[in-house]
C-alpha positions in Angstrom: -21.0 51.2 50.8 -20.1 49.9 47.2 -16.8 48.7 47.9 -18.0 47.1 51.3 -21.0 45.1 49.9 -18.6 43.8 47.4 -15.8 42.7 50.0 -19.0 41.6 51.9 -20.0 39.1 48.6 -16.4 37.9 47.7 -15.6 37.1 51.1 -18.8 34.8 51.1 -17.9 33.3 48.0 -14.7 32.6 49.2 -15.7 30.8 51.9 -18.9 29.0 50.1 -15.6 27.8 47.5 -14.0 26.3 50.3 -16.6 23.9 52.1 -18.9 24.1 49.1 -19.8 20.9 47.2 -22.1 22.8 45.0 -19.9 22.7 41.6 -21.8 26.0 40.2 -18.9 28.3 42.6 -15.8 26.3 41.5 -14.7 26.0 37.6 -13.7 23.0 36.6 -11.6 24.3 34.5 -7.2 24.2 34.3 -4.9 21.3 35.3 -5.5 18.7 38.2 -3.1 16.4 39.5 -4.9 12.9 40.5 -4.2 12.1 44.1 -6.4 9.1 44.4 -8.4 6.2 42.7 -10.8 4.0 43.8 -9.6 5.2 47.5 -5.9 4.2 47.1 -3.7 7.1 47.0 -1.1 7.6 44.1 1.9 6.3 44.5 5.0 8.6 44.8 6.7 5.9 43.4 5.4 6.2 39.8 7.4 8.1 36.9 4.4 10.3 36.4 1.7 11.3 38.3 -1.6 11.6 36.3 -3.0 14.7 35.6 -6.1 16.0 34.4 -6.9 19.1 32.6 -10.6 20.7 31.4 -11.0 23.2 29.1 -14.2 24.7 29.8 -14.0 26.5 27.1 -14.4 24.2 24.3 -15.7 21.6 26.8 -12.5 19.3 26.2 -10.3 17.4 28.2 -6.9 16.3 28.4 -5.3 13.3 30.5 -2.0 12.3 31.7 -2.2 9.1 33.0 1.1 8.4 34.4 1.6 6.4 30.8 -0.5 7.4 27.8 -2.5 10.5 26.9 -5.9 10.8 26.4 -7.8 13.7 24.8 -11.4 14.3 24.2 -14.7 16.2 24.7 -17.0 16.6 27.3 -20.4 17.7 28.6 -21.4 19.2 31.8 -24.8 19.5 33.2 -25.1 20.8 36.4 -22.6 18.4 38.9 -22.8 15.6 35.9 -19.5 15.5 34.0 -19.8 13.2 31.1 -16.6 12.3 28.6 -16.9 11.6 24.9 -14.5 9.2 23.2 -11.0 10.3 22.9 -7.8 9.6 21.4 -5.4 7.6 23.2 -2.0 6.4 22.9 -1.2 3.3 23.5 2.1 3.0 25.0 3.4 0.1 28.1 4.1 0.5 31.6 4.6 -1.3 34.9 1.7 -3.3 36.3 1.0 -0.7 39.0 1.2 1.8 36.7 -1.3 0.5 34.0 -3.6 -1.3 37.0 -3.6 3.0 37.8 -4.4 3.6 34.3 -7.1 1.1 33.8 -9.2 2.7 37.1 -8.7 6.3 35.7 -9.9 5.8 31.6 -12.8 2.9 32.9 -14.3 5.8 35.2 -14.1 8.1 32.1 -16.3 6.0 30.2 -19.3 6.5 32.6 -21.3 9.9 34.0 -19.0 11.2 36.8 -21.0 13.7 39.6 -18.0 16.3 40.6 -17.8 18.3 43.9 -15.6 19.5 46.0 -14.1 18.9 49.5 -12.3 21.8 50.5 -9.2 21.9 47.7 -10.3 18.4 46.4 -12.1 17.9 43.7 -14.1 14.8 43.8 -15.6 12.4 40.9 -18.2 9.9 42.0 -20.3 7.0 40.3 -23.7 7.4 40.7 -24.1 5.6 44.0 -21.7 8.3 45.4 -18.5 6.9 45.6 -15.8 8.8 45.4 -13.9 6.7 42.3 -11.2 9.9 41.7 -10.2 12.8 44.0 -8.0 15.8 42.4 -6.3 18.7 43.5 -5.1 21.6 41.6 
């Protein structure tokens, strides 16, 4: 009966992870590759596609942006994700690429609400639209 109710609870889990967009049943935590912002999908075209990563452990964070990296702290509170200042490098890229760049680090400045679509996970502003959409 044990090992039933318990195959009974992680197949419900499994199935609230999928559809869910209550954050509490997903960790935020490992690498994410960003698939779109501000609605426009990433290009397969650029040199790098941007990455995420959250260590939920010490609450930091760690971007890729398809140019420069950016490393910081952060604070979650139930679905609100904020970022602290990071550290950033400052190198050049193509105009696509740093028009991509600009979209991801200006979101990071301002509290995110996270959720997730199925695999996706989503960050919105706080009129609920979706600004970034990841996937791990």
């Amino acid at each position: 009966m044990k090992k039933l109710c318990l195959a009974a609870a992680t197949a419900a889990s499994l199935v609230v992870a999928s559809c869910s967009t209550t954050p509490a049943v997903v960790s935020l935590g490992g690498e994410w590759r960003v698939v779109s912002f501000d609605g426009e999908t990433v290009s397969d075209t650029v040199r790098q596609r941007p990455v995420m990563a959250f260590n939920t452990a010490d609450s930091t964070y760690h971007v890729h942006t398809g140019i420069n990296l950016l490393n910081g702290g952060f604070h979650l509170k139930g679905s609100t994700l904020t970022f602290g200042p990071g550290a950033m490098t400052m190198a050049a890229g193509s105009p696509d690429a740093m028009r991509m760049e600009r979209a991801i680090v200006g979101h990071l400045q301002q509290p995110l609400t996270w959720s997730m679509q199925r695999d996706t996970l989503c960050l919105s502003v706080a009129d609920g639209t979706v600004v970034l959409q990841l996937v791990k």
